[in-house]
N, C-alpha and C positions, 0 to 999 in steps of 0.2 A: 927276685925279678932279675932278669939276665937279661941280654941282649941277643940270642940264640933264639933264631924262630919266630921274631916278632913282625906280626903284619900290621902297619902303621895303618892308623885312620887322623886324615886330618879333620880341621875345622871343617863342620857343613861338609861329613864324610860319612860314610859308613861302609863296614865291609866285613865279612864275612873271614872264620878260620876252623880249623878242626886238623886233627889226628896231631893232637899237641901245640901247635904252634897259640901263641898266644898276640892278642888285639890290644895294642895300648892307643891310645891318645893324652896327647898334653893342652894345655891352656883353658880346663875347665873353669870358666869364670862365674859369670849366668849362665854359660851353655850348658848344658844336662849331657851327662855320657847315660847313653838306655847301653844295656846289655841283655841279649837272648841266652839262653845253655838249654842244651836238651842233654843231660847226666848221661843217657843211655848211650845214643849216637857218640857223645862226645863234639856238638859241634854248637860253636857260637858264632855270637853275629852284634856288634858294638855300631852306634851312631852316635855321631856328636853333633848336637842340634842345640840350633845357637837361636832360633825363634818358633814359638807357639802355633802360628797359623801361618798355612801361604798365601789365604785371603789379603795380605799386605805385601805379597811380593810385588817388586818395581820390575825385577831384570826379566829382560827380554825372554832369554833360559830359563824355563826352572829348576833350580840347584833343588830337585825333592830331596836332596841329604839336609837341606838346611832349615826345614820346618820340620815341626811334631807331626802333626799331620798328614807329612806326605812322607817322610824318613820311616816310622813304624812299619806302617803297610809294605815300605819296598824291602824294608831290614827283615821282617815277618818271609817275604816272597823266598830271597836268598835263602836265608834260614833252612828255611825244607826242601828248597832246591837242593842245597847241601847232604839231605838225607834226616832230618830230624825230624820230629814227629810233633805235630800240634800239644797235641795234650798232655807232653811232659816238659813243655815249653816256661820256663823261670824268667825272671824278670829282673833286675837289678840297675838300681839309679843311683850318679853322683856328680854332684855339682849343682844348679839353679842355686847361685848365691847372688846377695845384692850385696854386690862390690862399691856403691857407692852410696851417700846417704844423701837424702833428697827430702828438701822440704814439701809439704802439701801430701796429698792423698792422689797425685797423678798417678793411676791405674798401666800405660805405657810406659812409663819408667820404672815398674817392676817384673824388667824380662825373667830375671832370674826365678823369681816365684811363680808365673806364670808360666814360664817353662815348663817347671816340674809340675804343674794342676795339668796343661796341656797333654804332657805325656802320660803321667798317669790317665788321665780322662780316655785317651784311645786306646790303652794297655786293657781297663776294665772293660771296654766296649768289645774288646777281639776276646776276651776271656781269658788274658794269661796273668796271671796273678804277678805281683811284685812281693820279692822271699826276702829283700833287702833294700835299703836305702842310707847312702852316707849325702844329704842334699840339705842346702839353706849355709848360713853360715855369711860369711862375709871376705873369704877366702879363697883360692882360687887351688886346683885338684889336679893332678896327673893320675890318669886310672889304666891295668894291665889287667886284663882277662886271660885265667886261663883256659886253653879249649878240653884240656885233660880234665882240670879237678872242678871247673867252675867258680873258683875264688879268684874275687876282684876286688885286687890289690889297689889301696887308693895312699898317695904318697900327696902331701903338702907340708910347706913352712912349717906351718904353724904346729902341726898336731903329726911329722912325723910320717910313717906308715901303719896302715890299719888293713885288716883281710874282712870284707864282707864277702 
């Protein structure tokens, strides 16, 4: 991983890269980094979605990078604006971890697991398969997409770097 060519996506971001440069994001905690690749075109498309539905959004704006729900559909739009093609559209997830531990069975205090069920759930709904997943854990993820090879490099503490 270098620092040449890289288009940053921050928290409650997403954005689009091709003809090599590559997509990182840092502070994966619960939030889920989704990643698109279409191999052929050569062009990807990373969000870092930090909640499940925007059915609970409060802010006036809506941040759609900041829901599952509304970040796919707009990460999906760029995507093919960029020139990729639906049907060889790959999918790749890292991060929805529960970073803290919590007495009870409160369902709302499992953003991180719920993330990942969210995003997957609209991935299978649009038909693009998921070809990888580094997600759950209790640990927090820096992930780099490349737009060339498609390997999404996931760097933590704990466990290193790893190429899904």
């Amino acid at each position: 991983m270098t620092e040449d060519n890289i288009v940053k996506v921050g928290m409650a971001d997403l954005n689009v890269a091709s003809g090599g440069a590559s997509l990182k994001t840092t502070g994966l905690g619960s939030c889920v980094g989704l990643t698109l690749f279409d191999p052929v075109r050569m062009v990807a498309g990373m969000a870092h979605i930090m909640l499940p539905s925007s059915e609970i959004a409060r802010e006036g704006q809506l941040n759609i990078a900041k829901y599952a729900d509304t970040a796919i559909p707009e990460l999906l739009r760029r995507v093919l604006e960029l020139g990729a093609d639906r049907r060889r559209l790959v999918a790749k997830l890292a991060g929805g971890a529960q970073m803290f531990a919590f007495a009870g069975g409160n369902d709302s205090l499992r953003i991180g697991p719920r993330n990942v069920e969210s995003t997957k759930h609209a991935l299978t709904g649009m038909g693009i398969p998921i070809v990888s997943e580094d997600t759950g854990g209790n640990f927090g993820r820096t992930v780099e997409l490349s737009s060339q090879t498609g390997i999404l490099y996931i760097r933590s503490v704990q466990h290193g770097v790893k190429e899904i």
